[in-house]
DRENDO-1510 file (C-alpha; in Angstrom, 1 decimal, always signed):
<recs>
REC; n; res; u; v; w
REC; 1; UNK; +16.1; -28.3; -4.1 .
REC; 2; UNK; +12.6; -29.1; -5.9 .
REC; 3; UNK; +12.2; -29.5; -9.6 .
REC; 4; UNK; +8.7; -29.4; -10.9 .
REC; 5; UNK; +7.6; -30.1; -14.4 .
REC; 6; UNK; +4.9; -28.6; -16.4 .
REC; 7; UNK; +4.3; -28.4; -20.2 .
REC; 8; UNK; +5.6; -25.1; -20.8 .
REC; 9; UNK; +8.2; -24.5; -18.3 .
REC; 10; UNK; +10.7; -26.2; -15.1 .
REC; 11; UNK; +10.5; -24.5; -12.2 .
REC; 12; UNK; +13.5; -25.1; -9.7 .
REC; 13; UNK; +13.2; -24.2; -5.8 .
REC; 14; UNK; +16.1; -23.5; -4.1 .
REC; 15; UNK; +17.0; -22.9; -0.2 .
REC; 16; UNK; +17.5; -19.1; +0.6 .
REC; 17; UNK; +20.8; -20.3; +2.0 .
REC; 18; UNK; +22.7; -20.7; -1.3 .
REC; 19; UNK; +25.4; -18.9; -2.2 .
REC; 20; UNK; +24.3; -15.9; -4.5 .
REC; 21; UNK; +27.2; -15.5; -6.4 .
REC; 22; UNK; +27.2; -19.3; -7.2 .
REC; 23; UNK; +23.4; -19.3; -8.1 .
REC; 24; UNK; +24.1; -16.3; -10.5 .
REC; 25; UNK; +26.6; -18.5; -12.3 .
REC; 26; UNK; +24.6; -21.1; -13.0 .
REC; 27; UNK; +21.7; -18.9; -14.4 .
REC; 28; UNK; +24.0; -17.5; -16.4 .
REC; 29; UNK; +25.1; -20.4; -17.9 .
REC; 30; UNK; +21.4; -21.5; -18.4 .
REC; 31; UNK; +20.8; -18.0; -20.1 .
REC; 32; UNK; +23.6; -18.6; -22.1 .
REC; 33; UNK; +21.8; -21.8; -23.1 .
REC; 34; UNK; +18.8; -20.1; -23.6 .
REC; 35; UNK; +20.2; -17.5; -26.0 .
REC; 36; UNK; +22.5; -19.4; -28.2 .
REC; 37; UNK; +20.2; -22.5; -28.7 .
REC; 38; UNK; +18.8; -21.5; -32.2 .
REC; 39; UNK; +22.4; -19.9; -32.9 .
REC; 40; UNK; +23.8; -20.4; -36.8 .
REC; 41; UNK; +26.9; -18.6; -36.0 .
REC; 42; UNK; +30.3; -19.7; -36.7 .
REC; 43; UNK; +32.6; -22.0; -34.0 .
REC; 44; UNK; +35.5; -19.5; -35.0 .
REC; 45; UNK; +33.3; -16.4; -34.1 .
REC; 46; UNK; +32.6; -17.7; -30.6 .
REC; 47; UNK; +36.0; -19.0; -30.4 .
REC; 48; UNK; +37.1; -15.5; -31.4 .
REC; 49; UNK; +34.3; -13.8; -28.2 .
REC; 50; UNK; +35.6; -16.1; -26.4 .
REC; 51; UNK; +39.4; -15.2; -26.1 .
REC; 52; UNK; +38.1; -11.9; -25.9 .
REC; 53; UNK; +35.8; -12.0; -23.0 .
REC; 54; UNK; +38.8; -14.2; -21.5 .
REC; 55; UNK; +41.3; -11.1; -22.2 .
REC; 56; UNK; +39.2; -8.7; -20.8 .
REC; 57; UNK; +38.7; -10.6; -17.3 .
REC; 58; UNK; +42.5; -11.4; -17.0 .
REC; 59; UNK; +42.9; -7.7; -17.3 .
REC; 60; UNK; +39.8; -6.7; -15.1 .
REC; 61; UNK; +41.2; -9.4; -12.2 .
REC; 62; UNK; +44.6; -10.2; -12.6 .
REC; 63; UNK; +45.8; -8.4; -9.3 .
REC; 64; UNK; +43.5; -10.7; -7.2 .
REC; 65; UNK; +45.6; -13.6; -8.2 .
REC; 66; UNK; +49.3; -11.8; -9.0 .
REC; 67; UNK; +50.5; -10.0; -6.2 .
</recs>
């Protein structure tokens, strides 16, 4: 992996053979970063998304881990 520098941006190389699925996580969470850094809502609201983003995957996935 190579991390360059400039004034107005990072730019991060990384080896084709990365896992996609892993890659895509982590630019999410930087996107989430992106998104919510100039944020004034409340803790309770995201707390409140939160559990309901949760709810919704349990119910989405919950077969691939009960069987």
């Amino acid at each position: 992996m190579q991390v360059d520098r400039s004034d107005k941006e990072i730019i991060v190389r990384i080896p084709i053979g990365l896992d996609s699925e892993k890659l895509q996580s982590v630019l999410d969470l930087i996107r989430y970063g992106e998104l919510t850094s100039k944020s004034t809502v409340a803790q309770e609201e995201v707390d409140q998304l939160a559990s309901d983003i949760n709810k919704s995957w349990w119910l989405k996935n919950r077969d691939r881990f009960i069987k």
